[in-house]
C-alpha angles and dihedrals in degrees: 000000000000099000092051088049087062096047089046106034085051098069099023098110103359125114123235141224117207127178116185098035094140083057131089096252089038100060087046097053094051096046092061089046096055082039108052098030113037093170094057103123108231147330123224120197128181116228123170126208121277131199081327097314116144122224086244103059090037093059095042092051087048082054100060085068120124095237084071094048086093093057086039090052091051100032136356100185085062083090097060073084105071099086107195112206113188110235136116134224089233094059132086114270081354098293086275122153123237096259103046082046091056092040091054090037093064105023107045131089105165138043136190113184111196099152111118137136095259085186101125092200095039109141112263097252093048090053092045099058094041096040111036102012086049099049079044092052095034092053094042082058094048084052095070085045100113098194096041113147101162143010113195109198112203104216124156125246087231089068087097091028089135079073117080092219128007132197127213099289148095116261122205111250116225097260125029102259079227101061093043094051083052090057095055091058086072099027122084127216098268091053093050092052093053090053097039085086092047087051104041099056111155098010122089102217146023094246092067092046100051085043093067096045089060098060084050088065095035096065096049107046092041104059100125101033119086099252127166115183113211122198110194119176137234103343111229141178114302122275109226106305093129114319107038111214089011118146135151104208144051092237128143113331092356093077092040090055087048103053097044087054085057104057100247094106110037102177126033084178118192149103120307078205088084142081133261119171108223115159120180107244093231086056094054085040092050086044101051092047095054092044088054086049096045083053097052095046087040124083079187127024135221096251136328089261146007129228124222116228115230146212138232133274134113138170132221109225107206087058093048097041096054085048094052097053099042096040114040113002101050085046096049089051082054090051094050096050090046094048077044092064094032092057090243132135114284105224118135109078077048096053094047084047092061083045097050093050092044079051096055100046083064099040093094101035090058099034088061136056128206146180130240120189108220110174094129086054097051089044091050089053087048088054098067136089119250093247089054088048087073103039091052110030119173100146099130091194096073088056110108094208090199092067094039084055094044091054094038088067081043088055104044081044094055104026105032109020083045087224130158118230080212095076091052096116092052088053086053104056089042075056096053094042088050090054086047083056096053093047091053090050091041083051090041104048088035085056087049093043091055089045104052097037106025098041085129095060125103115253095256089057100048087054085049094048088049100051099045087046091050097043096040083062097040090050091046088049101040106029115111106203092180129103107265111247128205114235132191113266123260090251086053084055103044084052098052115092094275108066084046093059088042092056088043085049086060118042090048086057087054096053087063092030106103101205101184095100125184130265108305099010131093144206112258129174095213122041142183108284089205115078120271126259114249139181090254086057110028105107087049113101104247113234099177123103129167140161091203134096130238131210111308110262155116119322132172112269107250108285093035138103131200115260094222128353080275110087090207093068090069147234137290141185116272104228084053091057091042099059092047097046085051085049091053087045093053085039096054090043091057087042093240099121117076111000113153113249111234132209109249117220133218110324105359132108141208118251119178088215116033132180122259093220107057120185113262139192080241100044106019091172117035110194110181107049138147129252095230120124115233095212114235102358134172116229142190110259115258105276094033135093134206120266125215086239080063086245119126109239132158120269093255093062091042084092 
């Protein structure tokens, strides 16, 4: 009970400082904090503004997510506590106001700072100000906090990934990050990019390297303050608190799982002898809460920062790579010039575009294996009671990977793909007829192949050929080397909390849902997250894809456009829509859509179409002119000519 005195005695009335909320981590994070300790003060998160979207609504609209269904459920009020303050880490003193400066500076004891450009291919001076300036800015602002009893800082353990095995401690990058973010103030962006591969060495991407420049500074700048730094890996779908497989994003492994899941990778071929970091976001979250707690109860700490344990996976890159290629990117080629001569969207080399980069970020994270030391981790676990334990589990040891993959797939299929489990026998059966499908092209290209290539053979041998062809890919498409593992059933997993909080989730959306929908349109749960054609925009190529599903609502039944961007307009058939939107375009070519419409003054008059060559005191008779209406013009009376005052006279007043 001591230990848990301390957990818990360390939050109970104290105000927080959170960066990072709008991220994965950060709304995790937050969500444990409001849920194990319901008397902590505030928490104050920093949001900047977004495509003109304030804090405020930002924040509401993160809160309609189904991790915080459990505190909504208890108790709703508990998020009068999330204080959103407007600022940004690029900006100078956080782009914080006065008031909200003075406000941080009295009342917080505590801050997490989670922000952090997770874009792997982000130009070096954009990383570095987000990265290294905005952990500077962020801890000379923890230096005027008078109540401060911890700083966390949220690094990676791939920060000194060009090392084989780290320890718990800061390594010094190859260049100070001061001196290099003196030498920006003099290089310009062309410069930089030449010298980011000089800089980088060892490490495969600008966020490492900028990761480990931050603890540098940190370090440094952060000598008298109570800071811990915490690296966790590869940041993957919850565990089990309290919504076991959950995530909100496509990032790392997720979008690999999805879109395998989807059919549009079909191998991530490798060893199962490797390593792949993966570490369950409530298990980083678990883990950064106790260690602030452990620094504010500690005159000296374990250790300046804590290492994460990992599990296995690992993938082999010449098979991919011929499967890839033969498989999805060469047919998606076909598919684009065929949408290309159909008049369709051209999507497909895009998409797998998308894919293949996605592929690559993780290339040299799953082709390696490391070692991170993690004894101050393991002695902080030892140190708690057995009731905290619980509270606040981060042993990744008790983690069956097996399961927590298991439920991962659930949760992409649930949370991100907006799916229901209950259509799982009609997947099924889309699955069966898909495989159908593959087996038909594998029997038809083998039969080509022998055609084409074996025409001499005898008819027994080229039945022969064929089989052994056909079975040899079946078998290296459809063959599971792996050990089978027992899983729990689908009615175990509609039964886990989960499934309760997606049912809750539901059924509160339906509550503000509206589903009487207008003529044409119907009410679906989940919707296209890119925006609805609409009679304004259909002529327009579409460049937005996504798996993912928007807010239930009201769409245009199949066939059917929007009137206007606004559903309750109403729907209308697309060929109408089409005609009228090809009339508008004619129309605006020839000038005669949307000309303003003058006043005309004293002795002019309007004419639709109006010469180019008025009649003027200087030239009364224009002879060469073009034939080319002016559209709504205003025009000297017949009779009159323009003066040079721009009033209409007779000729005789034009001297």
């Amino acid at each position: 009970m001591e230990s848990r005195r301390r957990v818990a005695d360390t939050y109970t009335g104290r105000s927080i400082f959170v960066t990072g909320f709008t991220g994965f981590l950060g709304k995790v994070l937050v969500e444990k904090l409001l849920w194990a300790f319901p008397d902590i003060k505030n928490v104050f998160v920093l949001v900047r503004d977004r495509r003109g979207v304030a804090p405020k609504d930002r924040i509401q609209k993160l809160l309609e997510s189904p991790i915080f269904n459990r505190l909504r459920l208890r108790d709703s009020s508990i998020f009068q506590k999330i204080i959103p303050l407007t600022g940004n880490l690029m900006e100078e003193e956080l782009g914080l106001n006065e008031l909200d400066m003075r406000r941080i500076c009295e009342e917080v004891s505590i801050v997490f700072h989670c922000a952090a450009t997770v874009k792997f291919d982000e130009v070096l001076r954009v990383s570095v100000e987000m990265n290294v300036l905005g952990t500077q800015r962020l801890i000379a602002l923890c230096h005027k906090m008078g109540n401060l009893v911890a700083v966390v800082h949220a690094s990676t353990a791939y920060a000194n990934c060009d090392k084989p095995e780290t320890n718990e401690s800061v390594y010094p990058p190859p260049v100070h990050p001061g001196k290099l973010i003196d030498s920006f103030e003099w290089m310009n962006d062309g410069m930089i990019n030449k010298l980011t591969p000089m800089l980088l060495d060892k490490r495969p991407n600008t966020y490492t390297f900028t990761k480990a420049l931050a603890e540098m500074q940190l370090v440094e700048d952060a000598r008298q303050l109570p800071v811990i730094i915490v690296r966790p890996s590869i940041i993957g779908a919850m565990w089990k608190d309290p919504l076991p497989g959950w995530t909100d994003n496509l990032n790392g492994p997720t979008g690999i799982f999805a879109a395998c899941g989807k059919g549009l990778i079909t191998n991530m071929c490798g060893s199962t002898e490797s390593v792949a970091d993966i570490i369950p976001v409530d298990v980083v979250s678990n883990m950064i809460i106790v260690a602030a707690s452990h620094r504010a109860n500690k005159n000296y700490p374990l250790d300046s920062c804590y290492g994460v344990p990992s599990t296995h996976f690992h993938t082999s890159r010449k098979l991919f790579l011929l499967n890839f290629y033969m498989k999805h990117y060469y047919p998606a080629q076909a598919l684009d010039l065929l949408a290309r001569m159909t008049g369709r969207d051209q999507m497909y080399v895009r998409m797998y575009g998308k894919i293949w980069k996605m592929i690559e970020t993780l290339h040299f994270f799953t082709t390696r294996g490391w070692t991170f030391q993690a004894k101050g981790l393991l002695m902080l676990w030892d140190d708690l009671s057995e009731e905290d334990k619980k509270i606040f589990n981060f042993d990744i040891r008790q983690v069956n990977w097996d399961q927590y993959l298991f439920d991962y797939l659930m949760g992409i299929k649930v949370y991100l793909l907006g799916e229901k489990l209950e259509d799982l026998p009609k997947a099924r059966s889309n699955l069966v007829r898909l495989k159908l499908i593959t087996m038909g092209v594998n029997a038809g290209f083998w039969g080509l192949m022998i055609r084409y290539f074996a025409w001499r053979k005898t008819k027994n041998q080229k039945w022969m050929l064929w089989l052994g062809g056909f079975l040899a890919t079946y078998i290296f498409q459809n063959a599971n080397f792996r050990p089978q593992v027992h899983l729990k059933s689908l009615s175990d997993y509609k039964q886990s909390a989960q499934m309760k909080a997606e049912i809750v989730k539901r059924e509160t959306k339906e509550r503000k849902q509206d589903p009487r929908c207008p003529s044409k349109a119907e009410y679906r749960e989940c919707t296209n997250l890119c925006p609805e054609k609409h009679c304004g925009n259909i002529l327009e190529k579409s460049t937005c894809f996504s798996l993912r599903c928007g807010e239930p609502g009201c769409m245009c039944v199949e066939g059917h456009v929007r009137k206007t961007t606004n559903i309750k307009d109403g729907c209308v058939r697309r060929e109408t829509c089409l005609a009228d939107a090809r009339q508008k375009k004619v129309q605006k070519r020839q000038g005669f859509l949307d000309a303003p419409v003058p006043v005309c003054r004293e002795n002019e008059e309007l004419k639709s179409c109006g010469t180019a060559c008025e009649p003027s005191c200087e030239n009364p008779e224009p002879k060469v002119c073009t034939y080319q209406c002016v559209i709504n013009q205003c025009e000297c009376k017949y009779g009159l000519l323009r003066h040079k005052n721009g009033s209409c006279v007779p000729r005789e007043m034009c001297h």
